[in-house]
N, C-alpha and C positions, 0 to 999 in steps of 0.2 A: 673344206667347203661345206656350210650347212645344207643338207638336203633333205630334212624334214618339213613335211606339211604341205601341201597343194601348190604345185609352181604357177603363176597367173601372171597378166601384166599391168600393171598400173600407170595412169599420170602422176606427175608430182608437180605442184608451183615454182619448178628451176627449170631456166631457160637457159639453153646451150651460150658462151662468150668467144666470139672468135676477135682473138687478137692478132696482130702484124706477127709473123716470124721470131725477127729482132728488135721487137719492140723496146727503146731508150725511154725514158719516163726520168727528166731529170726535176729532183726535191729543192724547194726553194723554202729558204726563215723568215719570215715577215717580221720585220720589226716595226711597230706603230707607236712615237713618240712624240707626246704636243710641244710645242715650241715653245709656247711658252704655260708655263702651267697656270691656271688659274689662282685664286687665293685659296687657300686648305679650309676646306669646311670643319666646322665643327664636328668631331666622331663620335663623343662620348656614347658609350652606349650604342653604336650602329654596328652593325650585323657586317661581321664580314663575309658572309655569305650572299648579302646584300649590295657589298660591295663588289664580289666577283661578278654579280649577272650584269650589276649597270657596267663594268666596266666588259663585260662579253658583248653587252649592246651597243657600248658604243663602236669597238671593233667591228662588230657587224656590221652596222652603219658605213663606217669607214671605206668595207670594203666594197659595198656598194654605191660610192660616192666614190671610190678609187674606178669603179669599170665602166664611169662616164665620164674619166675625163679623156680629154684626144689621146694625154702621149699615153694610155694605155690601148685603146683602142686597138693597134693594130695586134695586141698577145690574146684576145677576148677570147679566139677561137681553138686556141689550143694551148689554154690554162683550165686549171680546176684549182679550187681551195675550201678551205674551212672555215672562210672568214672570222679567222682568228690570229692564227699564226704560219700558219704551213698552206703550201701551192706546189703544187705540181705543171709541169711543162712537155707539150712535147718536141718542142725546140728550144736550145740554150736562150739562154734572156741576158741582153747586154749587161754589164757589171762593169761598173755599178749601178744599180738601177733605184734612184730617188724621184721619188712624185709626192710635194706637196697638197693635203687637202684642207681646205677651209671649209668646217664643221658645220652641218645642221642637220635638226632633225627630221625624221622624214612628214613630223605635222606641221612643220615651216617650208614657209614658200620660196626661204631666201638664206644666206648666213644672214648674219645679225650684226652688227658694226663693231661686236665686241666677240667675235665667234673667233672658237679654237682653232690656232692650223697646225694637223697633224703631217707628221713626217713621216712616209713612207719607206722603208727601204726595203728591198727585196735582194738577198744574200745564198747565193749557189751554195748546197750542204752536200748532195750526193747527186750518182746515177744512179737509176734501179735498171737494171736487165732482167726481161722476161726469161730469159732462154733459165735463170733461179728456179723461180716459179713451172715451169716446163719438163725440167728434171723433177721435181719435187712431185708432178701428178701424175709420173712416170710410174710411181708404187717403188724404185728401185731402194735397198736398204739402206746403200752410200749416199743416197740424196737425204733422206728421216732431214738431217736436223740442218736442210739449207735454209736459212734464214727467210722467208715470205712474207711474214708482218709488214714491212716497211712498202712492196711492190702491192699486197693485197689493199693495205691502206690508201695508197694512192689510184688503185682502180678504183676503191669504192666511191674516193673523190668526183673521180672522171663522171663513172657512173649515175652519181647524185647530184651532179652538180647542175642538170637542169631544173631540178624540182626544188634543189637549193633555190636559185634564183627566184623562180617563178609562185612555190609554195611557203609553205609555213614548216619550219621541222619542230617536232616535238616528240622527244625520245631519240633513240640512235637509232636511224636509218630510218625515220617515221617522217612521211611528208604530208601536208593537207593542203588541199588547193581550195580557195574562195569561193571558184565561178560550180563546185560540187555543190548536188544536192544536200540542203540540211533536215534535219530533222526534230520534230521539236521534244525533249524531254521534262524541261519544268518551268514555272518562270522564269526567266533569265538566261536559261540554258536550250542548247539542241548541239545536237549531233551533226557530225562532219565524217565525212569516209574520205579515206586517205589508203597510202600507199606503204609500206615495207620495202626499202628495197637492200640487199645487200650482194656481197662479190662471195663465192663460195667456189675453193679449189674441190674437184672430185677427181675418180680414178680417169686418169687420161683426158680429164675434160674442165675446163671451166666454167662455171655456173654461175646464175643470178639468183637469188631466193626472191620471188616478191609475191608479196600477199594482201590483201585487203584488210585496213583496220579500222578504227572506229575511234573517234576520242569525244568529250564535252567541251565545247566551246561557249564563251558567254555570248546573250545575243549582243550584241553593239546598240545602244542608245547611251540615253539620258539618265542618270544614277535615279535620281528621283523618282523618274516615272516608273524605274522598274522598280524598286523599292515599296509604292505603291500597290502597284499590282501583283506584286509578290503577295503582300500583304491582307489583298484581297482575296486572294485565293486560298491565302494559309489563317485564318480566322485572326488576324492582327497580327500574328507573327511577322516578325521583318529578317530580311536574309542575312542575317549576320554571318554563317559558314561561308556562304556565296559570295562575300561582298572583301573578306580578310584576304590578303594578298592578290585583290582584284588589283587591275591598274587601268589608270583614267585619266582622261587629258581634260587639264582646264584652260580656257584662256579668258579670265575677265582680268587680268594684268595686261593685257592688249597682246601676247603671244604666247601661244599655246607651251607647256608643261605636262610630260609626261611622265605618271606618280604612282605610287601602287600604296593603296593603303595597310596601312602600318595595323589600323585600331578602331572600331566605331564605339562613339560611345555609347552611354545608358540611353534607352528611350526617353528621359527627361531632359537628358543633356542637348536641345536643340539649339537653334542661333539666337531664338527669342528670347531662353531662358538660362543660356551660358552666358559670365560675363568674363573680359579678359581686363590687362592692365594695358592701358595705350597712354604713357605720356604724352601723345601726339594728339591725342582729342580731349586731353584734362582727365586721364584718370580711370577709370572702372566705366565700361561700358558693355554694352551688350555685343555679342559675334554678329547681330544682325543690322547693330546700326554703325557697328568697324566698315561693314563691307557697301553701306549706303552710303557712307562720309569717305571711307578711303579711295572707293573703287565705282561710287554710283551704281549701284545695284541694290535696285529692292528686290526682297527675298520674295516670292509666292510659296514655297511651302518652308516655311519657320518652324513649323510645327517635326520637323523632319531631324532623327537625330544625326549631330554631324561627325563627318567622318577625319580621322587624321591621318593625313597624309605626309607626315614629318617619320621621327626615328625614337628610338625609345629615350633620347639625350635630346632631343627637340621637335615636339609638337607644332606642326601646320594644322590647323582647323579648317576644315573645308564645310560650306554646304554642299548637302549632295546634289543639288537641282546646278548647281554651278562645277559640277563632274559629267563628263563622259565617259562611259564605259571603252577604253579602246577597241577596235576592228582586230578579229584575225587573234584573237587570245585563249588559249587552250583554258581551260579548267582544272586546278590544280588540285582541289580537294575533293573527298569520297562524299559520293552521290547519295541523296537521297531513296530512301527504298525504291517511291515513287517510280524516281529516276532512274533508279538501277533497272526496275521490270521495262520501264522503257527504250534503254539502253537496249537490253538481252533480245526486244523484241524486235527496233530495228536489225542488230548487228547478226541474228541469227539466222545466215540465209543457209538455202541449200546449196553443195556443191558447185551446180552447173551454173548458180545465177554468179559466185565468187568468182569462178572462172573465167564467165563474161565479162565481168568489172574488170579483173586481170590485163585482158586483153584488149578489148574493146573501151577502156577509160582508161585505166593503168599505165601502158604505154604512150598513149599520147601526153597523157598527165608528166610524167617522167620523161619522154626527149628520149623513146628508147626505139621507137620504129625504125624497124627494117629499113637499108640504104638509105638514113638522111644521108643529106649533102653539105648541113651548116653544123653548127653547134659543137660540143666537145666531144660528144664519138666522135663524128667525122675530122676532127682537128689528130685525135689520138687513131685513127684508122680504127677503131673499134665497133664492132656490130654483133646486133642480139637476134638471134632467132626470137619468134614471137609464136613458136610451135614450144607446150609443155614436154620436157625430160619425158619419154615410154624409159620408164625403169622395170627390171625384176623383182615380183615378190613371192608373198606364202603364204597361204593362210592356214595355218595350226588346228588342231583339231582340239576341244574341250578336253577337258577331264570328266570322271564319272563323280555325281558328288554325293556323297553318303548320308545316309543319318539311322537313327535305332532302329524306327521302325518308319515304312515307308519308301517312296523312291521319288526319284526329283528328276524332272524330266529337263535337262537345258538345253535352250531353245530360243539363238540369239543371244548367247552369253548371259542369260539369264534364267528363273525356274521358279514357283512357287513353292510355298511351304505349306499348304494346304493337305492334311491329315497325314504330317510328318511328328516326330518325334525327334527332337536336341539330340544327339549322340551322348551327352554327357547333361544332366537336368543340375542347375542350381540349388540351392535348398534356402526356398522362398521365410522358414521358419523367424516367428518375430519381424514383420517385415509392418511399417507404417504407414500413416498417410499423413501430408500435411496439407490442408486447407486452408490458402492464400485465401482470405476475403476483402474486394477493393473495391466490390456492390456493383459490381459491372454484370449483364446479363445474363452471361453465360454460367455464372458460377450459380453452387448450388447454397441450397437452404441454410447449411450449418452444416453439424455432424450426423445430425439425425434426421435427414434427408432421407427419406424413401426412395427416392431417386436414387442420390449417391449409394447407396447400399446395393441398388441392381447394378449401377454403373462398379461399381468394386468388385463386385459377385462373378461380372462377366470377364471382366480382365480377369478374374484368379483363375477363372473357368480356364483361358485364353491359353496361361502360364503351366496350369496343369495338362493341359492337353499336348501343349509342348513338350510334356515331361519333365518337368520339375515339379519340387516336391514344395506341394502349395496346401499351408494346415486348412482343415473345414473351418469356418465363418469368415466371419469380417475383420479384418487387418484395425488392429489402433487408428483412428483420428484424432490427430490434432487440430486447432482450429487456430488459426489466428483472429483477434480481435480486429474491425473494422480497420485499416490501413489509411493513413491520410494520404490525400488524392496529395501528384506531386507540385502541384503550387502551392497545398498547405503547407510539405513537411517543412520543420521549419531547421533542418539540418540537411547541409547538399548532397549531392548523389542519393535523392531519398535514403540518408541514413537514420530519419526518424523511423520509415519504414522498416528497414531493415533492423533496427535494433528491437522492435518489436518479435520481430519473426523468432530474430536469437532468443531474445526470455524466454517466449512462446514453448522453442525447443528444447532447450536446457533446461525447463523448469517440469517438462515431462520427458526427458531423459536421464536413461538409470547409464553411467560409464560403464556399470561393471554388466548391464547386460543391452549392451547397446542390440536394436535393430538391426536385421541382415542388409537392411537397405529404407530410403524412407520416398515413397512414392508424391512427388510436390504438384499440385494442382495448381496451376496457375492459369486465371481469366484473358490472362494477354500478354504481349510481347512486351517486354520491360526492359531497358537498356542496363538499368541497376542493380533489381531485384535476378536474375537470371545469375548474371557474374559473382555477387556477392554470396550468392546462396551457393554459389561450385564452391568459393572459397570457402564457406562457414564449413559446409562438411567436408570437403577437402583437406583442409589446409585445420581448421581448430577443434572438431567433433571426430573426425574419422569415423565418420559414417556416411557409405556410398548414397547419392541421392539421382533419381533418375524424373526428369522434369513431365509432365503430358502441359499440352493447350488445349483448354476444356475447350475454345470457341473450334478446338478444331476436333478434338474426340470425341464429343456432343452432337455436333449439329448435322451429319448428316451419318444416320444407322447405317448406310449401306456398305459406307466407307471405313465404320470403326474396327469392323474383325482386321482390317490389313492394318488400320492404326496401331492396335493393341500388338498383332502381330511382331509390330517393328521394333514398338519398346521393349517385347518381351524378348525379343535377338539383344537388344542392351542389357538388358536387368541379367540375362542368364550368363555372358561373360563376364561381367561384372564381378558375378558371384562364384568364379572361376569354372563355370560351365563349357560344355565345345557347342557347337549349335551344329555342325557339320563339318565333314571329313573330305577329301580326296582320295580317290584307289591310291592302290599299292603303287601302280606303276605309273602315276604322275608325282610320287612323293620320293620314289626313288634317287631322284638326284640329291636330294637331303641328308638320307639315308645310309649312304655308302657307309660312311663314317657320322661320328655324334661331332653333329653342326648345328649352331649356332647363327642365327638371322640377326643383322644388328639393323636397326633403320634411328637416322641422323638429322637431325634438321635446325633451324636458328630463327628467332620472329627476331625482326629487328622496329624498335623505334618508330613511328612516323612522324612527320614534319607536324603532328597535332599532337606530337605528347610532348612531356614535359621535357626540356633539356636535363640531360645527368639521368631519364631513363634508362636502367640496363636494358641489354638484348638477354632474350630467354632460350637457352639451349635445351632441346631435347633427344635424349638417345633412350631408344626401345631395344629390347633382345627376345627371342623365344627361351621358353623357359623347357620347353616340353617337346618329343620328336613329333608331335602332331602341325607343329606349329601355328598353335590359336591361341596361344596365351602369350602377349609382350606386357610385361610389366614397364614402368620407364624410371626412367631419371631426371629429374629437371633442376634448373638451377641458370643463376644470375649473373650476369659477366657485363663489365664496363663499358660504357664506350668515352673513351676518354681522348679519343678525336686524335689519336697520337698517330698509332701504325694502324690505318684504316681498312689494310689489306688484313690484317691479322687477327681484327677485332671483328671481320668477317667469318673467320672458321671459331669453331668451340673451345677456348680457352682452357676449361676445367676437364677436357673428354679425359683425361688418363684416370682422374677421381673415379665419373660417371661410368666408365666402361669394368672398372674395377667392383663397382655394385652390381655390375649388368653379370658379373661372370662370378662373384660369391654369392647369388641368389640361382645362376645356374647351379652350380656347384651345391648347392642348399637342397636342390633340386632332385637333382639327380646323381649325387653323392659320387663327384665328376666333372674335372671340365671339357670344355668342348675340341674335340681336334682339329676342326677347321674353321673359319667364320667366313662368314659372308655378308660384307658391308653395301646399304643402300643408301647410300649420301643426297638429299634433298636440298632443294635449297640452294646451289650451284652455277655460275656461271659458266657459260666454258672457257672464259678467260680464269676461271679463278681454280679450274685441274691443279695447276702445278702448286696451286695454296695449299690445298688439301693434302697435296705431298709433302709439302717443306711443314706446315703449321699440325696435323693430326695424323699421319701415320706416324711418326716419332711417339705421339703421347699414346697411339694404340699399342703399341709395341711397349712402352713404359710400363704401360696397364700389363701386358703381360709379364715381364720383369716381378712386378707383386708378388707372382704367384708361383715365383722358383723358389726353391729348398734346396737343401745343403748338397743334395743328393739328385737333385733332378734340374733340371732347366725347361720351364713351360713356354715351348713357342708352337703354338696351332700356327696352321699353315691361315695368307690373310688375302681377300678380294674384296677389293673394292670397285663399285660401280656406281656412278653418278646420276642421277635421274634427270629428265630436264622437260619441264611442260613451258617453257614459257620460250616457245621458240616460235618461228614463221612457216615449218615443212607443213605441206597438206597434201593427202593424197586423193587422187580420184579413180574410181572406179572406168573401164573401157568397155561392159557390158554388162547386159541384163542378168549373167549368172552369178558375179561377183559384187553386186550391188542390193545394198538393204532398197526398202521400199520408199525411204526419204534421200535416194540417191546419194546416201553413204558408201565408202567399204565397209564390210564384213568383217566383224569381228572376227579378232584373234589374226589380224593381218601385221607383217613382218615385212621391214624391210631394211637389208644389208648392203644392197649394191646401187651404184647410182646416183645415191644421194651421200653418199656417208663417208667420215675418214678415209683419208687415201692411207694411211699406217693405222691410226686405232682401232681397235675393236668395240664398233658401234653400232647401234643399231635404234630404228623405227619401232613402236610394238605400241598397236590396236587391240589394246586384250577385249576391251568393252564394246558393246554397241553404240553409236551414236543415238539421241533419242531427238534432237531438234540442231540445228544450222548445221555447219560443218566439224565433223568428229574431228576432235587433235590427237595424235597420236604421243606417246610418252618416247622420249629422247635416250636409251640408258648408254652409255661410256664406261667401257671397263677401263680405269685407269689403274691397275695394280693385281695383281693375279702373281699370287702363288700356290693357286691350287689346280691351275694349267687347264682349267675350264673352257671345254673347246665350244664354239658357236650355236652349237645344235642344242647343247645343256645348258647354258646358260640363257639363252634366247627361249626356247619352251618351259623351260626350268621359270624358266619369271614372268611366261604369261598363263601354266597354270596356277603358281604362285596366286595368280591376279585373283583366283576367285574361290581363296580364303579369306576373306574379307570377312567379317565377323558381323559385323553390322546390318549387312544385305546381303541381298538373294539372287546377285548378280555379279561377274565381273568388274572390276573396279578399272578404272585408266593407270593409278597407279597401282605400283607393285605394294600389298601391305604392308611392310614394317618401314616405308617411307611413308606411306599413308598415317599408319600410327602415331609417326614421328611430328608430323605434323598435327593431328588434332592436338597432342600432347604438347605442343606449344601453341594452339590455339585455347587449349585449356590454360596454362600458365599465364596466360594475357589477362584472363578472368580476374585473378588474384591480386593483379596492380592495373585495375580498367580506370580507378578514377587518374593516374598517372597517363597512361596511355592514351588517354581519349580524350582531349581535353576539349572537343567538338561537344560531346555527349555531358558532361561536369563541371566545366570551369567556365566560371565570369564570360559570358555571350561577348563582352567588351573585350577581350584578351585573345592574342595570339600566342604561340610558340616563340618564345626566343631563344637564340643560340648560348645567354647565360655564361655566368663565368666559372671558374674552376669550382670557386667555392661552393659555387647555388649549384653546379651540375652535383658535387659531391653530396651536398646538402638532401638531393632528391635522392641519391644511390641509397641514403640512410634511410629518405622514410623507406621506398620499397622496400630494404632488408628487415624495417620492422615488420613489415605487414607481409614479408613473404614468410616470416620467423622463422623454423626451423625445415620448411618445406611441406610436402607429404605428408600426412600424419604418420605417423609408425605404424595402424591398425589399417594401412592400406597400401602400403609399399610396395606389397607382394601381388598386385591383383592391377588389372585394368582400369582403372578408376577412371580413367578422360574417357572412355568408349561413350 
């Protein structure tokens, strides 16, 4: 039993589940099949991805168009489903059980004289018994592997199934309801608060996780007008990110058509000045006098370019003033800066106001209040306390954090650096500058800037005082020539720019005695220049480059010591520097034996990069018993749409893990006895991947490094990280609450909420500094170094605040932290693939691509990722 650190007691957003005794919950297979099929549309080229969601909509559809008719009526109240495939019962349902429905959609008022009629069948597959599920949160060890998926499935059903009906879902177990307040974020867009709800077995108890969430929803009109007004806001820009994979209903065919667009075109390509081929009006006309002679409709804005609502094997042309935006439609792509501060600033509330929405909108929202009498609890006898879990926690006490000279006072899981000294100084020696000039404000004169010379002078001032070792004067400038603004350059992804920058460098770079580092002045935030310049000296110069934002190191004096500050915590590990230590006796669990910290993580793809993008894996290790130095590994792996479970975990880690332990070994002339794995990135459905797909290839990696005479197996633990979950905790009084109504850092929790068998755990290493703090999720799934709760749990929330970067606790643990930037770096080096929002034709979507063309992109990436790492940075932190 762990019993370090301050015993206290917390809320948590799990609500006790009382079920019947002997609760039966029998499974039912929907099968939905039309009668007669329509005529086969043309596919060439359509997305079968495209094809699963209309064919998930119209199922949807179905199934609420199946719970109006009579002969369903009387099962309404004690069925749940997915409307999809699968329904749950709490009484057997006659068999056979066949209901005809005649098809429409919900923006018809009627079927149609030519409308599909589906055939319903519903087909008896199993019982589920609670009393499973009952032994299993018993903790007993003969219960471990009683099968609960199949009964936890069907609660969640039960459980969801009113906000099924009544809401919008979007995401798993994410529901949004209409009549909620919205919020507004950009044109076109505002914010919807919604609900989390899921079923969660704990020790001796059954639980509901539900939490408040947030998503972008488009506003509902007229395409046109908002196109417009977009437009006006954004100095003629028109929303082309906004507008791709929108869907919208027309009806000037005389009934409405619900269509998502595929493509907009060029701003030239309007109705007035597109023409098509129509042997039906003699030949080549205009899209604007197709749709006055086909359909009588004069166009008012022509001037508008049109959108297509067809496939990539058959073009629809629509104007947009004859589109409506559909009602109730989430937002599917990444927001706007804008819109993101937007976002953070609705969704960021405090504790006690989350709690209130919980409760107070939540429940009613969801169908979950205490003794209803109708609906699907009450049909399953089910009922939810509306009182939060009082669980047990702990709050862990800091580490002491060191440096050479000086002492660092923490306070709130954080501490300044103020007239501190690095424990270990970089050696600033031969260190450059480069000067971006793009004649924006903030940037300075040239080289010979009177200014830039004090602005240089104070930073080295800054680095020196940190302790490192920084020569007397002024560092090399280089300058770049004037840059063309980016509607000049006349190469995409401003490669006119950037090729610039490269001469620039190269043409004042000596190989054989490259800079310790090269300091990049940049006037502003650049979506091209930033990525490409990681890659230039990453990836083809191998020379570290460390960025400053003049608009933001410039403009206010008061601010720039803590700026300079920050970079100089960059530049000094960089340059294999410690910036700070931990005591003895918080590093001790490390210590015992010479171990090894590995941190694991994967960027994968989004629906805006190119098909045939790889996913980018990255694995970090310590190199050193201080544990401040992770070098990484990175590298390219397929997604070849095959085994999508497997092309989830790290393909290459036995490679990757095998550099990670001959640079150990390089190191410290030695490898490690034990390791310890922090796997990011993780679902918790995807644990047992991680066992069948990567501890074989880490154990491989081990294999490498036997001899004829020895056999190298370090003992191995693995733990999985997990931020992206719904637990939240609340503070129960004024001693254990920060001042924004958070918990207290360094807050722990094991019982209550957690694995009824795993060894799991809660952990608040950080402060919260605005809404509600989330705590990090860790899962030991693999332990062979019998690491009992107290060490492992403290052991990774002083962990927390080695952070190299800052001067504070971090949420994660670092060498999943690492792992992570180090595939946010990698993304850098293939952004114009990645981003095709940010670089590609405004006209172009994402498509799912065929073998060929997926293959086809795997080639360029591996040219432009060539050989990786430069070799003259292998060894050192280089993404920090």
């Amino acid at each position: 039993m762990p019993s370090k650190g301050r015993h206290i007691v917390v809320r948590s957003n799990f609500f006790p589940v009382r079920i019947p005794k002997d609760l039966v919950i029998y499974e039912y297979k929907v099968t939905i099949k039309a009668e007669k099929e329509r005529k086969k549309r043309q596919k060439s080229g359509r997305k079968e991805q495209d094809e699963k969601k209309e064919s998930a909509g119209v199922r949807a559809r179905v199934f609420e168009l199946l719970e109006r008719q009579p002969a369903f009526q009387p099962y309404l109240n004690h069925i749940a489903h997915d409307r999809s495939a699968k329904l749950v019962s709490s009484q057997l349902l006659p068999q056979p059980l066949h209901i005809p429905i005649t098809f429409y959609y919900a923006e018809e008022d009627a079927p149609r004289t030519d409308a599909v009629v589906y055939n319903v069948d519903i087909e008896f597959v199993a019982q589920l018994h609670s009393n499973e599920l009952r032994q299993y949160m018993d903790g007993k060890p003969e219960h471990r592997n009683n099968e609960i998926l199949p009964i936890i499935s069907a609660l969640n059903l039960v459980l969801q199934q009113h906000a099924a009906r009544t809401g919008i879902r979007f995401g798993k177990g994410r529901y949004f309801f209409p009549q909620m307040e919205s919020h507004y974020l950009a044109p076109g867009l505002e914010a919807k608060k919604g609900f989390f709800v899921s079923v969660r077995p704990a020790f001796k108890e059954l639980m509901v996780n539900i939490n408040v969430c947030m998503t972008a929803f488009y506003v509902p009109g007229n395409l046109a007008i908002a196109m417009m007004e977009f437009s006006r806001q954004s100095r003629g820009k028109l929303p082309i990110d906004l507008m791709l994979r929108m869907k919208v209903i027309t009806r000037y065919r005389g009934y409405p058509m619900k269509k998502t667009i595929f493509k907009v075109a060029a701003d030239n390509d309007t109705p007035a000045r597109t023409n098509i081929n129509c042997p039906e009006f003699g030949g080549t006309i205009s899209v604007a006098s197709f749709f006055k002679q086909k359909w009588n409709v004069t166009l008012r804005h022509a001037d508008l370019p049109l959108v297509n609502l067809g496939t990539a094997g058959r073009s629809l042309l629509v104007p947009p003033e004859l589109c409506e935006i559909a009602p109730d439609q989430p937002f599917l792509g990444p927001l706007s800066d804008n819109a993101t501060a937007a976002m953070i600033k609705v969704a960021c509330n405090p504790p006690f106001v989350n709690a209130n929405s919980i409760v107070q909108q939540g429940f009613p929202a969801l169908g979950l209040q205490p003794n209803a009498h109708q609906g699907p609890l009450a049909g399953f006898g089910i009922q939810v306390s509306n009182e939060m879990a009082t669980i047990p926690a702990r709050l862990l006490s800091p580490p002491s954090i060191s440096y050479r000279s000086g002492s660092a006072n923490v306070r709130d899981a954080s501490w300044n650096i103020l007239n501190v000294k690095f424990q270990r100084g970089g050696n600033m020696q031969n260190w450059a500058v480069l000067l971006v000039q793009e004649g924006r404000p903030s940037e300075f004169q040239g080289a010979n800037d009177p200014e830039l010379a004090r602005f240089l002078l104070t930073f080295a001032k800054k680095c020196r005082d940190s302790g490192m070792s920084v020569p007397e004067g002024l560092p090399r400038v280089i300058e770049t020539p004037r840059l063309p603004q980016p509607k000049d350059d006349k190469i995409p992804n401003r490669g006119g720019a950037m090729r610039i920058i490269q001469s620039t460098i190269t043409k004042n770079l000596n190989p054989k005695a490259k800079p310790s580092f090269i300091l990049v002045l940049l006037s502003g935030v650049d979506k091209f220049i930033y990525p490409n310049m990681k890659r230039l000296g990453d990836v083809m110069l191998g020379v570290h480059t460390v960025h400053m934002l003049l608009h933001k190191a410039r403009n206010d004096p008061r601010k720039q010591d803590q700026y300079f500050s920050n970079v100089a915590l960059k530049v000094n590990i960089k340059l294999g520097g410690i910036n700070h230590l931990l005591d003895d006796a918080s590093m001790r669990w490390l210590r015992t034996k010479k171990t090894m910290i590995v941190g694991i993580d994967v960027t994968h793809p989004s629906p805006k990069s190119r098909p045939g993008t790889p996913s980018l894996p990255a694995v970090v290790a310590s190199i050193d018993d201080n544990f401040v130095q992770f070098p990484a590994s990175l590298g390219l792996q397929r997604n070849q749409r095959i085994d999508r479970d497997a092309e989830e975990m790290v393909q290459e880690l036995k490679n990757m893990m095998c550099e990670r332990l001959e640079l150990y070994n390089k190191q410290n002339r030695g490898l490690p006895e034990r390791i310890i794995v922090y796997r990011d990135g993780v679902s918790e459905g995807q644990y047992d991947l991680v066992i069948k797909h990567e501890l074989p290839q880490i154990r491989d990696a081990f294999k490498a490094f036997n001899s004829a005479s020895v056999t190298y197996r370090p003992s191995l633990s693995i733990l999985v990280c997990g931020k992206r979950h719904h637990a939240r905790t609340f503070a129960t009084d004024e001693q254990t609450m920060t001042h924004n109504g958070n918990t207290q850092a360094g807050l722990v929790v094991d019982k209550g909420i957690t694995d009824v068998y795993n060894h799991d755990f809660y952990l608040q290493a950080h402060n919260g500094l605005q809404g509600h703090v989330r705590p990090t999720h860790y899962t030991v799934i693999f332990d062979e170094n019998n690491l009992d709760a107290d060490t492992i749990q403290e052991g990774t929330h002083r962990t927390s605040y080695l952070y190299a970067r800052a001067t504070k606790a971090v949420s994660l643990v670092p060498p999943a932290y690492y792992a992570d930037l180090a595939c946010e770096r990698s993304r850098y080096y293939l952004n114009h693939l990645l981003n095709l929002s940010d670089n590609k034709s405004t006209t172009t979507t994402a498509t799912r691509g065929s073998q060929e063309e997926r293959e086809e992109v795997f080639k360029e990436a591996a040219k432009w990722w060539g050989n990786g790492i430069h070799e003259d940075l292998r060894e050192s932190m280089f993404y920090i």
